[in-house]
VOVO-952223 format. One record per residue (C-alpha): residue in one letter; residue number from 1; z negated, x, y negated. Coordinates in pm, whole numbers, always signed. Layout:
<tivex A; NUM; <Z; X; Y>>
...
//
This chain:
<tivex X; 1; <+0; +0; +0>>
<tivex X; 2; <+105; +150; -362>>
<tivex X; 3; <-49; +79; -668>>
<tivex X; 4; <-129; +224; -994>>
<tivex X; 5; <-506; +213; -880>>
<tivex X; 6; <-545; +640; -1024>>
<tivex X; 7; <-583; +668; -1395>>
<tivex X; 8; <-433; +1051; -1355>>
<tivex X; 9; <-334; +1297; -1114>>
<tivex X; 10; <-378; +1682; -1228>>
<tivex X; 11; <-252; +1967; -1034>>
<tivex X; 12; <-347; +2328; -1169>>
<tivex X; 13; <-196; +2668; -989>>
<tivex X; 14; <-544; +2854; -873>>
<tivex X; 15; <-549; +3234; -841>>
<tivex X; 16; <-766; +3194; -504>>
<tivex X; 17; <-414; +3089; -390>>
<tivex X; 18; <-255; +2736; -373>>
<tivex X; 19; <-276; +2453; -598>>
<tivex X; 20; <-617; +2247; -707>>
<tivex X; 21; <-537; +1827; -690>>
<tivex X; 22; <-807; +1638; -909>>
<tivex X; 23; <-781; +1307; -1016>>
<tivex X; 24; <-947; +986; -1209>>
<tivex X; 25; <-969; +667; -1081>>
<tivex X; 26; <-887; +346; -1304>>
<tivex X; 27; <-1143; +195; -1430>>
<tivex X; 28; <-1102; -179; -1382>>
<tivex X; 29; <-1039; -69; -1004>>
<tivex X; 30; <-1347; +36; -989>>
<tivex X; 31; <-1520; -235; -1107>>
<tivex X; 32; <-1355; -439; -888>>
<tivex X; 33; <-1425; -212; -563>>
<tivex X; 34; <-1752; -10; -579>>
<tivex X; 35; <-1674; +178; -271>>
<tivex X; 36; <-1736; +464; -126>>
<tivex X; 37; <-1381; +605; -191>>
<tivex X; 38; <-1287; +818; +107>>
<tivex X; 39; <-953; +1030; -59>>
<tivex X; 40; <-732; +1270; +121>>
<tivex X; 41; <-468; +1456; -6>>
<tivex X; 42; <-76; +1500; +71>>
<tivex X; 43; <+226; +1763; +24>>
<tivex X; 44; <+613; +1797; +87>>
<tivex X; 45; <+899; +1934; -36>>
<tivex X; 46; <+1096; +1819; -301>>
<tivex X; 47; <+1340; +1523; -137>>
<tivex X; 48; <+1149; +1539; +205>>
<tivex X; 49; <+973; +1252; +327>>
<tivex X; 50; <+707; +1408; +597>>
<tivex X; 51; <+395; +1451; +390>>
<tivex X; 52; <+154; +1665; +537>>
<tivex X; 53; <-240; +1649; +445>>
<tivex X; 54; <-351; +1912; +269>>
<tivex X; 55; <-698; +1904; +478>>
<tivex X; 56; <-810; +1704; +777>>
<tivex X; 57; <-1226; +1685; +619>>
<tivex X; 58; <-1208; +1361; +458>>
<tivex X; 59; <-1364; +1381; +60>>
<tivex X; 60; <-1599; +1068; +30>>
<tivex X; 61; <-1662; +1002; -359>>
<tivex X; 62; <-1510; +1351; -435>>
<tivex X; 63; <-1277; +1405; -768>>
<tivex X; 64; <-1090; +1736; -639>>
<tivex X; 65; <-1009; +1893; -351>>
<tivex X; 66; <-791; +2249; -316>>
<tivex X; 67; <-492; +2321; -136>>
<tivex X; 68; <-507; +2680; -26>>
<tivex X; 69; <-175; +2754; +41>>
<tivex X; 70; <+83; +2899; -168>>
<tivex X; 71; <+389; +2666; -120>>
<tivex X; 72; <+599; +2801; -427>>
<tivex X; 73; <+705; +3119; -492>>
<tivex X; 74; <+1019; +3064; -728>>
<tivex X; 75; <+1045; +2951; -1090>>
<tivex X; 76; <+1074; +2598; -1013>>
<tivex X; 77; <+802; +2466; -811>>
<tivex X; 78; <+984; +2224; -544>>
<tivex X; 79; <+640; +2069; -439>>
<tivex X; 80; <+502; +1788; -442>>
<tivex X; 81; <+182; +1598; -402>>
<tivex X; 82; <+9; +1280; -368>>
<tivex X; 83; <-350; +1115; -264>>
<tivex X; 84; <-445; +803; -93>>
<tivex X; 85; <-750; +657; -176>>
<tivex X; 86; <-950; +465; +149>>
<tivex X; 87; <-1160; +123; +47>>
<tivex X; 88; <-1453; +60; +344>>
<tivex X; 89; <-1253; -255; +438>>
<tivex X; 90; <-941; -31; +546>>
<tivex X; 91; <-743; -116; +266>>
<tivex X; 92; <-566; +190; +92>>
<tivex X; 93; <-394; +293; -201>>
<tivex X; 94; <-160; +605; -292>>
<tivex X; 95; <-55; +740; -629>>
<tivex X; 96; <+273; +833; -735>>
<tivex X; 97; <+423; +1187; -650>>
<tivex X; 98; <+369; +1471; -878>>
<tivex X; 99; <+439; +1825; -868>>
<tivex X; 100; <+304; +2129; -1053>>
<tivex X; 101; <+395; +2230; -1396>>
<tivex X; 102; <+384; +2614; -1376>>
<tivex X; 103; <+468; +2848; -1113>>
<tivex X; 104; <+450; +3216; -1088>>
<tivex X; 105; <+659; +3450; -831>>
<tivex X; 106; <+453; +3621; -603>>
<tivex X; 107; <+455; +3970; -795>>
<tivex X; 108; <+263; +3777; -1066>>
<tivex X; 109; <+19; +3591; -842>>
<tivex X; 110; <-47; +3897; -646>>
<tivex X; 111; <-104; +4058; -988>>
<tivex X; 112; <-325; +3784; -1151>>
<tivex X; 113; <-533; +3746; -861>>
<tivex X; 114; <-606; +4118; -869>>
<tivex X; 115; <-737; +4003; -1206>>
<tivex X; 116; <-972; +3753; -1094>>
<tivex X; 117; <-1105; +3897; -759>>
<tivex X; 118; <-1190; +4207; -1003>>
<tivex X; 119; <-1347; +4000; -1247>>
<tivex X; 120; <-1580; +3798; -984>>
<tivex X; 121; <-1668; +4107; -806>>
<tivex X; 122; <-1789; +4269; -1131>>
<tivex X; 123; <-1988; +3939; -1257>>
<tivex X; 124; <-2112; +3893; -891>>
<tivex X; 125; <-2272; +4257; -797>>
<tivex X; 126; <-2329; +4407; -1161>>
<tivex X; 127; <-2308; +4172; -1529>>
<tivex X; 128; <-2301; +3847; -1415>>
<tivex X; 129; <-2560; +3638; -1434>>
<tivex X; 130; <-2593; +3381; -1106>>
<tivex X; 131; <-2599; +3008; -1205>>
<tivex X; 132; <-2477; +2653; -1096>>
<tivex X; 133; <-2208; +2450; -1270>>
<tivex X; 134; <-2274; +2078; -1286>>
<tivex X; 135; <-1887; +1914; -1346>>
<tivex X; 136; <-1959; +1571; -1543>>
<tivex X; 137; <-1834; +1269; -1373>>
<tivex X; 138; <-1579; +1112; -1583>>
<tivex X; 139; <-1531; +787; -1370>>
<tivex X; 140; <-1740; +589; -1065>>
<tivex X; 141; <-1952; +293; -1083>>
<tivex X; 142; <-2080; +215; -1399>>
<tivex X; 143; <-2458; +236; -1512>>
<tivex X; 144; <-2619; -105; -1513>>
<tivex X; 145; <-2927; +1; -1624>>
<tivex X; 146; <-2815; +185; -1975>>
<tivex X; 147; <-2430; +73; -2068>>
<tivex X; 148; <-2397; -247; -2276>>
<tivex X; 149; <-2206; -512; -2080>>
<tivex X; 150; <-2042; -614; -2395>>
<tivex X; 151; <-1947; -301; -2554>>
<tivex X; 152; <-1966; -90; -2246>>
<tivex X; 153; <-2117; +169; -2499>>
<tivex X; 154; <-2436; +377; -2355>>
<tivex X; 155; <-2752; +230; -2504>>
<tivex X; 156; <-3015; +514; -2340>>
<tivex X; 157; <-2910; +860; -2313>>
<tivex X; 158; <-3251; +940; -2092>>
<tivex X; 159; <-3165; +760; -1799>>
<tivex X; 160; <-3225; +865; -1435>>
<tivex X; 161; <-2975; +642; -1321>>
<tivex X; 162; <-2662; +817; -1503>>
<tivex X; 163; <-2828; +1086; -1684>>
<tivex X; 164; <-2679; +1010; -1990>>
<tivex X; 165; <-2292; +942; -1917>>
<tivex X; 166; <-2233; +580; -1807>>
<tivex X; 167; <-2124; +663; -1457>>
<tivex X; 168; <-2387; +609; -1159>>
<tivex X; 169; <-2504; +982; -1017>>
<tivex X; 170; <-2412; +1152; -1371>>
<tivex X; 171; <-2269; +1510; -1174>>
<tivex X; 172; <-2104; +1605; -868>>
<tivex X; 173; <-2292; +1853; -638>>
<tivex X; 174; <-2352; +2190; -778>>
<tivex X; 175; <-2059; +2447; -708>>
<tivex X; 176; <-2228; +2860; -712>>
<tivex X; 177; <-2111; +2999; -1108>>
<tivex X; 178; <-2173; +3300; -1245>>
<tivex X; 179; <-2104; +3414; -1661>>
<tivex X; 180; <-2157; +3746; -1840>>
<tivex X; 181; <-2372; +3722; -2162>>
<tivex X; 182; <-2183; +3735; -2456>>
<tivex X; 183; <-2380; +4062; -2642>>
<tivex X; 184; <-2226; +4019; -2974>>
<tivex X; 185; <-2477; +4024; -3245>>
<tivex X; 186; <-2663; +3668; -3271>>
<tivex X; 187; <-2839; +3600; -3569>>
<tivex X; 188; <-3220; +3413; -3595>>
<tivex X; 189; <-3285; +3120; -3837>>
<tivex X; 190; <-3583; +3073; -4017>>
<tivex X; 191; <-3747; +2706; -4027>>
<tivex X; 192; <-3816; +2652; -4378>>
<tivex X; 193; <-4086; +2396; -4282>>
<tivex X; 194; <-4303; +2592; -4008>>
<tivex X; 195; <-4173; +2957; -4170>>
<tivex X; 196; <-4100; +3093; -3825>>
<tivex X; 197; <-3817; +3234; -3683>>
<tivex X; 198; <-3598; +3064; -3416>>
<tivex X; 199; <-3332; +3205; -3158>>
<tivex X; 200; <-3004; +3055; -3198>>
<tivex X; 201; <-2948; +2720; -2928>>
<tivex X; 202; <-2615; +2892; -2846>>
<tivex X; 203; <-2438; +3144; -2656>>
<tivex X; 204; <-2101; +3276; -2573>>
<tivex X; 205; <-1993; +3311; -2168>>
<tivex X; 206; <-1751; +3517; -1994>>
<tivex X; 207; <-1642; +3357; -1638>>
<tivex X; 208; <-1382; +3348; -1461>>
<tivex X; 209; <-1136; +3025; -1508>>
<tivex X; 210; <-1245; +2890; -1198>>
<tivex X; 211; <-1342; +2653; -1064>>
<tivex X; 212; <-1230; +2477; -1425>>
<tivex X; 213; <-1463; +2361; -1660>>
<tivex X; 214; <-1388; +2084; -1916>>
<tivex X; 215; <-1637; +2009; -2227>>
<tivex X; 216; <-1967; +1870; -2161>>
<tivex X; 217; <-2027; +2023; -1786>>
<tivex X; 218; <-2375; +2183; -1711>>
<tivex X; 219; <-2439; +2508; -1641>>
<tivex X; 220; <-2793; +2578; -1487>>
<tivex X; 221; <-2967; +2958; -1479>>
<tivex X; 222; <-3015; +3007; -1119>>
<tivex X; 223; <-3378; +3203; -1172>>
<tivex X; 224; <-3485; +2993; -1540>>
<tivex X; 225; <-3340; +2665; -1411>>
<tivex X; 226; <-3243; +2659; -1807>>
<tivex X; 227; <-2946; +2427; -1891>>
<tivex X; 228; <-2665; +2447; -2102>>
<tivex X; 229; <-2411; +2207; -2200>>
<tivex X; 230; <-2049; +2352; -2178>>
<tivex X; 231; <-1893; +2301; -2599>>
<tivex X; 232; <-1616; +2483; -2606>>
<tivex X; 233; <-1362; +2668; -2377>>
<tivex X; 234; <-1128; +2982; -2472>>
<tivex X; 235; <-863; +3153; -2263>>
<tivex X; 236; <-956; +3543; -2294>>
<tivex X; 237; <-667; +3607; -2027>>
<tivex X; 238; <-385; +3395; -1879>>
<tivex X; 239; <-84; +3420; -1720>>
<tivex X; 240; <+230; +3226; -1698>>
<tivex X; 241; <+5; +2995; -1857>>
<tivex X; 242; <-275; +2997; -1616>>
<tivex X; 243; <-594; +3096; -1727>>
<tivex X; 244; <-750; +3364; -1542>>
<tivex X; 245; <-1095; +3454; -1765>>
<tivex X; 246; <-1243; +3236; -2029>>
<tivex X; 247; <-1499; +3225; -2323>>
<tivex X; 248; <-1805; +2928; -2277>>
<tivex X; 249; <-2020; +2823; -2536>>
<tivex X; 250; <-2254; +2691; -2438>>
<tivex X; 251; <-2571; +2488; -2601>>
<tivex X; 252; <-2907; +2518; -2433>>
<tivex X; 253; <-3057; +2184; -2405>>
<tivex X; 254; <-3410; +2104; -2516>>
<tivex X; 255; <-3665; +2072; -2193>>
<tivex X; 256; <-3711; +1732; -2281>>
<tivex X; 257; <-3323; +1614; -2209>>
<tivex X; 258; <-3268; +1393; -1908>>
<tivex X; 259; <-3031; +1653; -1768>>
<tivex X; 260; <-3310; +1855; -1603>>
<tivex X; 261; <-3379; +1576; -1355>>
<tivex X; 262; <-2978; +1599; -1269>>
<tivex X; 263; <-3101; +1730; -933>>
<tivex X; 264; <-2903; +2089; -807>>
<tivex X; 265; <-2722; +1930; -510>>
<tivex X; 266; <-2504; +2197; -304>>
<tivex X; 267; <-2735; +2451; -399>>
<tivex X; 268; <-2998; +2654; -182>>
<tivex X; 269; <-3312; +2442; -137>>
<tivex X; 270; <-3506; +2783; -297>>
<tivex X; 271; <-3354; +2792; -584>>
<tivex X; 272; <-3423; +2567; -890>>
<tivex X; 273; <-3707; +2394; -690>>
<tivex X; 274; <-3815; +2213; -945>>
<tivex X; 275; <-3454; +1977; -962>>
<tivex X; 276; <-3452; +1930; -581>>
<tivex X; 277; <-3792; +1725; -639>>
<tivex X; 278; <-3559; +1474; -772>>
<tivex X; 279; <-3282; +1247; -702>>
<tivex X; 280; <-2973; +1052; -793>>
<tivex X; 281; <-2866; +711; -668>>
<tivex X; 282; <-2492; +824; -703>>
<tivex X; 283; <-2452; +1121; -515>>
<tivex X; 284; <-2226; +1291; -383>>
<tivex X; 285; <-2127; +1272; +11>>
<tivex X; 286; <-1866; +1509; -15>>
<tivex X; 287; <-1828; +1840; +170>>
<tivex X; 288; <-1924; +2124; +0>>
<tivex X; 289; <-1639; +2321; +109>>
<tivex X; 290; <-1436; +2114; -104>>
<tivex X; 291; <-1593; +2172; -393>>
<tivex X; 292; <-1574; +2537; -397>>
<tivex X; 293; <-1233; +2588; -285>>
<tivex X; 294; <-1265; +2874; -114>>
<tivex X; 295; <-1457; +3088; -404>>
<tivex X; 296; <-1653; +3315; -191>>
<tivex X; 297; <-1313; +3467; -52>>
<tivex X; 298; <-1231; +3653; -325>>
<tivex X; 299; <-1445; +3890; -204>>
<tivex X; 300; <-1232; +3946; +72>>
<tivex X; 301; <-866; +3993; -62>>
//
């Protein structure tokens, strides 16, 4: 069954090799069918009609999932790909075909992945700094408790429901991130009302450009449990228009914001113990293979 039940479809070349498939679902269809969502994933060529799934692990409520093969290695990618979403009564749905925008030969991808696996080795074993990225959901069931039925605007941004963004479960599971401090010179502000000195509520982040990170994501200190709200993103390297290494700011949020009870999902059970006390009426079933793509393999090329 076809239907224009996804909102978007986004396919982004990864330097881990292969192609990254993420998409949104509509937002009416959701209303109308809570789920679970069970999603998998499809390729062919270009004028071929055997589609092949990308993985046979089923994503349950999941927004990405990665395919890890390099199918392209000309100028024109000749790809492409689709997803089927899975309702609990059997019924299913499956987007439209789409097919990468960029594509680099396989000198460049050899080259740019050189790039990254150097840049994650040196952030993992000497100047990184070991955290957790929390990717915002950006569509699911709806908050009851907090979003105005009329205006569907958020009423309470401490809620333990949504924690703050309208959509039941607030984050997907945590996915292993690590930055660089930026160590340019950072000035401190004086509070003209208590006459002490402050530290700035912002930093600059190097990381590598992947997984991607959009505006508003978390990013939790593995060994502070400190949390930061992603502001801005800036390409430091790219190639062929893929970014390879990227500039975060990021803002740290005040103790008292609802986002430390976002509980660290997907990450060890020693580490940010104080999150894991918590938990989240909308989380996530899927694996969390799928969520890193494959990460940990740099090592290895």
């Amino acid at each position: 069954m076809d239907c224009d039940v996804f909102a978007d479809i986004e396919l982004d070349a990864i330097l881990t090799g292969g192609t990254s498939i993420s998409w949104t679902l509509d937002g009416n269809f959701v209303e109308q069918n809570p789920g679970p969502y069970t999603f998998c994933a499809y390729w062919a060529r270009s004028g071929s009609d055997e589609w092949t799934p990308v993985s046979t692990v089923p994503i349950i409520n999941g927004c990405f999932i990665v395919d890890p093969t390099q199918h392209n290695w000309g100028k024109e990618p000749d790809v492409y790909y689709k997803v089927r979403v899975t309702l609990p009564d059997g019924s299913y749905f499956i987007s439209p075909p789409v097919k990468p925008e960029a594509c680099m030969d396989k000198h460049t991808w050899l080259l740019a992945r050189d790039i990254i696996r150097k840049e994650y080795l040196n952030l993992r074993k000497n100047t990184g700094t070991q955290g957790w990225l929390l990717k915002r959901r950006n569509w699911g069931q709806k908050c009851t408790r907090c979003i105005d039925q009329d205006t569907e605007e958020i009423q309470a941004g401490h809620c333990p429901v949504c924690f703050g963004t309208g959509i039941v479960g607030g984050y997907y599971p945590a996915i292993e991130y690590y930055v660089q401090a930026d160590f340019q010179p950072r000035r401190r502000a004086r509070n003209p009302q208590t006459n002490f000195t402050v530290a700035p509520d912002k930093a600059g982040r190097r990381a590598v450009a992947y997984p991607y990170v959009v505006t508003n994501d978390l990013w939790v200190e593995d060994c502070t449990d400190k949390r930061f709200v992603i502001q801005t993103i800036h390409e430091i390297s790219a190639m062929k228009g893929v970014p390879l290494i990227v500039s975060l700011e990021l803002r740290l949020a005040p103790v008292s914001d609802i986002i430390y009870q976002v509980p660290l999902e997907g990450a060890p059970s020693s580490s940010s113990s104080s999150s894991s006390e918590h938990s989240s009426s909308g989380s996530s079933e899927q694996p969390e293979e799928c969520l890193t793509g494959g990460l940990d393999e740099i090592e290895d090329w």
